[in-house]
C-alpha positions in Angstrom: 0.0 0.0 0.0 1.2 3.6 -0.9 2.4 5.7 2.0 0.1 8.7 2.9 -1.1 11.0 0.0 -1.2 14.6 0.2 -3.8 16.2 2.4 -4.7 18.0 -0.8 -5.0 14.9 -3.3 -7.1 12.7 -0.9 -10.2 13.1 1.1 -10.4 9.7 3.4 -7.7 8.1 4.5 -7.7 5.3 6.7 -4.5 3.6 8.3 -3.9 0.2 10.4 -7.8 -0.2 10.5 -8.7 -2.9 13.3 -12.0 -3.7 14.2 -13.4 -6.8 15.6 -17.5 -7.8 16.2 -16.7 -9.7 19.8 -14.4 -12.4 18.6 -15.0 -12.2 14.8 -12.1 -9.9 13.3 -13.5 -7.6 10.4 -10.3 -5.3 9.8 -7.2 -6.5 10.5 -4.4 -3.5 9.7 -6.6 -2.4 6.5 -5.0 0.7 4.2 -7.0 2.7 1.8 -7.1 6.1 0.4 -10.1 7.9 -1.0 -9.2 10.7 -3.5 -11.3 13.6 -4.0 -12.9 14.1 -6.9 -12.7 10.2 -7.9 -15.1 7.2 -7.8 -13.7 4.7 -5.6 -15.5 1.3 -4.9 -14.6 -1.4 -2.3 -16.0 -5.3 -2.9 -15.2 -8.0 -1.4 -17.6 -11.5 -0.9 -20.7 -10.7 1.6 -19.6 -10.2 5.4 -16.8 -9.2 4.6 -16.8 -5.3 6.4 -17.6 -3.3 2.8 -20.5 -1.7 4.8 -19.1 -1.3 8.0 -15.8 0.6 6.4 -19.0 3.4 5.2 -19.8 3.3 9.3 -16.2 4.2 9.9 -15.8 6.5 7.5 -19.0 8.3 8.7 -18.2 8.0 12.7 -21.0 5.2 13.4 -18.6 3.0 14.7 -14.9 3.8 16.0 -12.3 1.3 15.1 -10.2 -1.3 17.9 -7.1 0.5 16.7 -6.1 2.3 13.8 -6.5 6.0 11.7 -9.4 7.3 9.7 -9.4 10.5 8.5 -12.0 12.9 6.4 -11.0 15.8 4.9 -7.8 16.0 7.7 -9.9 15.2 10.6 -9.7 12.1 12.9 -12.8 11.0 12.9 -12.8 9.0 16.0 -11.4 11.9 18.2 -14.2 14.0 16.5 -16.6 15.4 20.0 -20.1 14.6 19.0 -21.1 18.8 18.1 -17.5 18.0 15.3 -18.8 14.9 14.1 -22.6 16.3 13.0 -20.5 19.3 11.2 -18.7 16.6 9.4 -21.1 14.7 8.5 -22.8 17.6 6.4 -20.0 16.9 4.2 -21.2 13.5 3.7 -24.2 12.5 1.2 -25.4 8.5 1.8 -27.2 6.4 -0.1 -28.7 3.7 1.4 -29.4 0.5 -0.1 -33.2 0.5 0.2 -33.4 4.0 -0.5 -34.6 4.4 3.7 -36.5 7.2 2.2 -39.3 9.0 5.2 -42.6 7.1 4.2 -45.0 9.5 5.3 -42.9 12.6 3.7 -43.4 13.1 -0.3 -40.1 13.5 -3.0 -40.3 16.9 -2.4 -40.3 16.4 1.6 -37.8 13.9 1.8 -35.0 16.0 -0.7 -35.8 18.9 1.4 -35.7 17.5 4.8 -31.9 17.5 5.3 -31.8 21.5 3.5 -34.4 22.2 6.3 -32.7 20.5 9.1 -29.2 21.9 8.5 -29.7 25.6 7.2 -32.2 28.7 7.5 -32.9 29.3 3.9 -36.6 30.8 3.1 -38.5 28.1 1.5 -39.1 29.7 -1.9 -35.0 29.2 -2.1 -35.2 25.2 -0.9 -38.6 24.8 -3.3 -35.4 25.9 -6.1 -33.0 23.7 -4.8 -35.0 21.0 -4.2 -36.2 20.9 -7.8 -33.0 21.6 -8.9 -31.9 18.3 -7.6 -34.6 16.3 -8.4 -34.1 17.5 -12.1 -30.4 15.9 -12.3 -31.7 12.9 -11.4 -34.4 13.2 -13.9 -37.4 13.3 -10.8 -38.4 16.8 -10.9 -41.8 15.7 -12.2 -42.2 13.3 -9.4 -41.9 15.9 -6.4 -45.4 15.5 -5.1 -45.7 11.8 -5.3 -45.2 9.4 -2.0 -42.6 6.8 -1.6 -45.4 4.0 -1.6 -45.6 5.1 -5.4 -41.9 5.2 -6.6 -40.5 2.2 -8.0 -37.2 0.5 -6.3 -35.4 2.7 -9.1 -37.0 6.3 -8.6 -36.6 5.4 -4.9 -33.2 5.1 -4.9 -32.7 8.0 -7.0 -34.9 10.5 -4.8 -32.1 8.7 -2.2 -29.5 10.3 -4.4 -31.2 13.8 -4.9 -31.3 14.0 -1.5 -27.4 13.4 -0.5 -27.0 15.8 -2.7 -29.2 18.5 -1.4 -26.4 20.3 0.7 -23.8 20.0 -1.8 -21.2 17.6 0.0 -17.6 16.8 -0.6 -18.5 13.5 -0.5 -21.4 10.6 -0.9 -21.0 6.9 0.0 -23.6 4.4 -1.8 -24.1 1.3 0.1 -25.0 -1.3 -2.7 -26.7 1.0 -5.4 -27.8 -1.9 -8.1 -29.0 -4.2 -5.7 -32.4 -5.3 -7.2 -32.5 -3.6 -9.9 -33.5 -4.2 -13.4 -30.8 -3.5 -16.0 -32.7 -0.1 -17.1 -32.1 1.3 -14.0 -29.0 -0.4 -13.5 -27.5 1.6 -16.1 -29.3 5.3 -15.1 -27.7 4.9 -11.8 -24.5 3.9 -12.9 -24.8 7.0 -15.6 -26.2 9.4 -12.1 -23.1 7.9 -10.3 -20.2 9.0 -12.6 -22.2 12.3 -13.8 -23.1 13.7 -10.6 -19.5 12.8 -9.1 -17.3 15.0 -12.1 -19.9 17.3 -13.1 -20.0 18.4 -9.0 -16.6 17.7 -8.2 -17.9 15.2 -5.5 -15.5 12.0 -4.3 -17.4 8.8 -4.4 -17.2 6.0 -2.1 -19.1 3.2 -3.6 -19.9 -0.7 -1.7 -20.8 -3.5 -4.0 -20.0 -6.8 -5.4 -21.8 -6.0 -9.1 -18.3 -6.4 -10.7 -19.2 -5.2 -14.5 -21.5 -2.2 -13.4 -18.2 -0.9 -10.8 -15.7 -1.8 -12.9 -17.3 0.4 -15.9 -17.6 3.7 -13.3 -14.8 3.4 -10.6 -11.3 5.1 -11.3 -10.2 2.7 -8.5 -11.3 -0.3 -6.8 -9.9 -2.6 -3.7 -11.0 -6.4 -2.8 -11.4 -6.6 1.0 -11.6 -10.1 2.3 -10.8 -12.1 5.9 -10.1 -8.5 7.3 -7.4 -7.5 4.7 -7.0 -6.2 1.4 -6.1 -8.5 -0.9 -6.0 -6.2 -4.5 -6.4 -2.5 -5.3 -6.2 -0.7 -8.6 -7.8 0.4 -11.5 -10.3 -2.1 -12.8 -8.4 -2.9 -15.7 -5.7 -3.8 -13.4 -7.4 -6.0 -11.3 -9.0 -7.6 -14.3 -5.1 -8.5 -15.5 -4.2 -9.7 -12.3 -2.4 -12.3 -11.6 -3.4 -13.4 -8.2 -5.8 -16.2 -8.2 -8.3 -14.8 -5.5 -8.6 -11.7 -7.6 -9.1 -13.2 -10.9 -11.6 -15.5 -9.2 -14.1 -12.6 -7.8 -13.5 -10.8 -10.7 -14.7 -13.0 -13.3 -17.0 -14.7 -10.9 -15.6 -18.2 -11.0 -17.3 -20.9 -8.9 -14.2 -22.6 -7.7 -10.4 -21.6 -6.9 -8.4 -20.0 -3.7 -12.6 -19.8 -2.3 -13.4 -23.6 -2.8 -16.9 -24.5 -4.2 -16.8 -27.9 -1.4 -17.3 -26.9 2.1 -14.0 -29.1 3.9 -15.2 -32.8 4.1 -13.6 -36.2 4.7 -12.8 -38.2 1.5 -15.6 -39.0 -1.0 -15.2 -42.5 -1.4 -14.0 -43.3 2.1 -17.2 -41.0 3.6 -18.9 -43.3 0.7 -17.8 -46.6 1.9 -17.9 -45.5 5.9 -21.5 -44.8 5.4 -21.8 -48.0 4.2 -20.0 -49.6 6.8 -23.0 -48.6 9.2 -26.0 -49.7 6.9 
């Protein structure tokens, strides 16, 4: 892993990450750096932390041991009143959207623009619209959530962590779900919204062709470490066999296919031993 980047070239760093769930070890001395203005995904099998890195990164959960760092704060040493201003920085997309059920599009894009500022409401009715039109949802704002589909759900999600204009947004499994359509609009919102804003992009997933056609830079997390970073065209040349394996989605190789068992034949002829 490359040693520390310049405070000016990259927006997340995070350094000798170790964090544990009681006695099941999710990071285990884990590097990565997050540059600004790029779209960065991690993957890695399921379990394997991709969505508990975003809860780092965002101050959720503070690690065993180890440095993360936003925008040259520690984020663990961050008092509670440092943390919120942080996270205004930060735009999330959840995977199910978690949009407010009983607050319309318009509502629920507004909601963080009324929360976090005092602008009149004639100037959040323009924002709010303005939002919802790069995601193409402008004439949806006075629908409910009840009748979006999973698609225009999750991109109300997206209009929304963009309302305050953050340095950042993290997407926590964006296609899950989703028919290829929409696959493809969000992957287009993704790398739009990220260089036409100037945003840095911190995408979670294991949808290897729809990442690897967005992301200037991917790692492979797996048993708490990383085990491949790079471009994807890098990881798709590389020569490690767990890489090449995930990549190109191979049922069998460094992640066996069998579970560990005895013998075939001999558990063959033991069972028959006991007939």
């Amino acid at each position: 892993m490359s040693e520390m980047t310049g405070s000016s070239e990259t927006l997340v760093q995070v350094r000798g990450l170790k964090f544990s769930y009681g006695r099941r070890v999710i990071f285990d001395g884990v590097d990565m750096d997050f540059l600004r203005g790029k779209v960065t995904t991690i993957m890695g099998p399921s379990g394997t932390g991709k969505t508990t890195m975003l809860r780092m990164i965002g101050g959720q959960l503070r690690p065993d041991s180890g440095q993360v760092h936003v925008d040259g704060q520690s984020v663990p040493e961050l008092s509670r009143r440092q943390l919120f201003e942080l996270r205004k920085k930060m735009g999330m997309m959840f995977q199910t959207g978690a949009l407010f059920t009983s607050m319309s599009v318009f509502d629920n894009v507004a909601f963080p623009v009324r929360e976090h500022t005092n602008l009149p409401e004639q100037l959040i009715r323009d924002l709010v619209l303005m939002k919802l039109e790069a995601v193409g949802l402008r004439g949806a704002h006075k629908l409910m959530p009840a009748e979006l589909s999973g698609g225009m759900a999750r991109r109300v999600a997206l209009a929304r962590a963009i309302a305050l204009d953050p340095l950042m947004i993290m997407y926590d499994e964006p296609f899950t779900g989703q028919d290829p359509i929409t696959v493809g609009v969000i992957m287009q919102l993704i790398r739009k919204i990220n260089d036409t804003l100037g945003l840095t992009s911190i995408i979670v997933s294991h949808d290897v062709a729809e990442v690897s056609a967005i992301s200037d830079y991917i790692y492979l997390i797996s048993n708490g470490k990383v085990i491949g970073h790079g471009a994807p065209s890098q990881l798709a040349a590389s020569g490690s066999g767990w890489v090449t394996q995930f990549m190109h989605g191979q049922p069998d190789g460094p992640v066996p296919f069998h579970y560990p068992a005895p013998d075939y034949a001999t558990d063959l002829l033991d069972g028959a031993g006991h007939e």
